[in-house]
N, C-alpha and C positions, 0 to 999 in steps of 0.2 A: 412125521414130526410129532413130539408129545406136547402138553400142555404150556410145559417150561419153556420150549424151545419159541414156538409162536410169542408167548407171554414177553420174551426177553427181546424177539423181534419186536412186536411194538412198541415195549418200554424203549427202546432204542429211537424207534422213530417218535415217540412223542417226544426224546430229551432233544433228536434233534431239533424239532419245531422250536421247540421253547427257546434254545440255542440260538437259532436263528432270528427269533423274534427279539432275543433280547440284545442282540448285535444291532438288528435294524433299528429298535426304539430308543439305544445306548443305555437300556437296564442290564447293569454288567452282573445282579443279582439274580435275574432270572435266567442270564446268558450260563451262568456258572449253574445252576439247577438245572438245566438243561444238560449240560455236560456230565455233570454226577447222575444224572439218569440214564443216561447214554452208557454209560459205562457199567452201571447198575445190569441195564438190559441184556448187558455183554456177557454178564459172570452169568444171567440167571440162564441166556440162553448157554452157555458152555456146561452150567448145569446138569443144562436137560441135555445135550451132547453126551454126557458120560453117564446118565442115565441109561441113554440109547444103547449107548456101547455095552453097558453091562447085562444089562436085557438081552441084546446082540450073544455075547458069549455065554450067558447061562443055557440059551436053546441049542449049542452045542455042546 
């Protein structure tokens, strides 16, 4: 895994918390920050995925 990949994992899981926290306190502005982070986390880890891959095929 490279830097991106982890980075995008956690950004994921922190937008879940937020997400969730703002379900449970009915902050439907932190619920939705939560979700754009979530999904922030998604592109940065697919990022680092095509990173990978390219890395991957230049050592061949």
């Amino acid at each position: 895994m490279n830097k991106d990949q982890v980075k995008g994992n956690l950004k994921q899981a922190e937008g879940a918390i937020k997400e969730m926290t703002g379900k449970i306190i009915g902050n439907k502005t932190l619920e939705e920050k939560g979700k754009l982070e979530k999904h922030a986390g998604k592109v940065q880890e697919s990022y680092g995925d095509m990173k990978s891959s390219i890395k991957r095929e230049k050592q061949y």
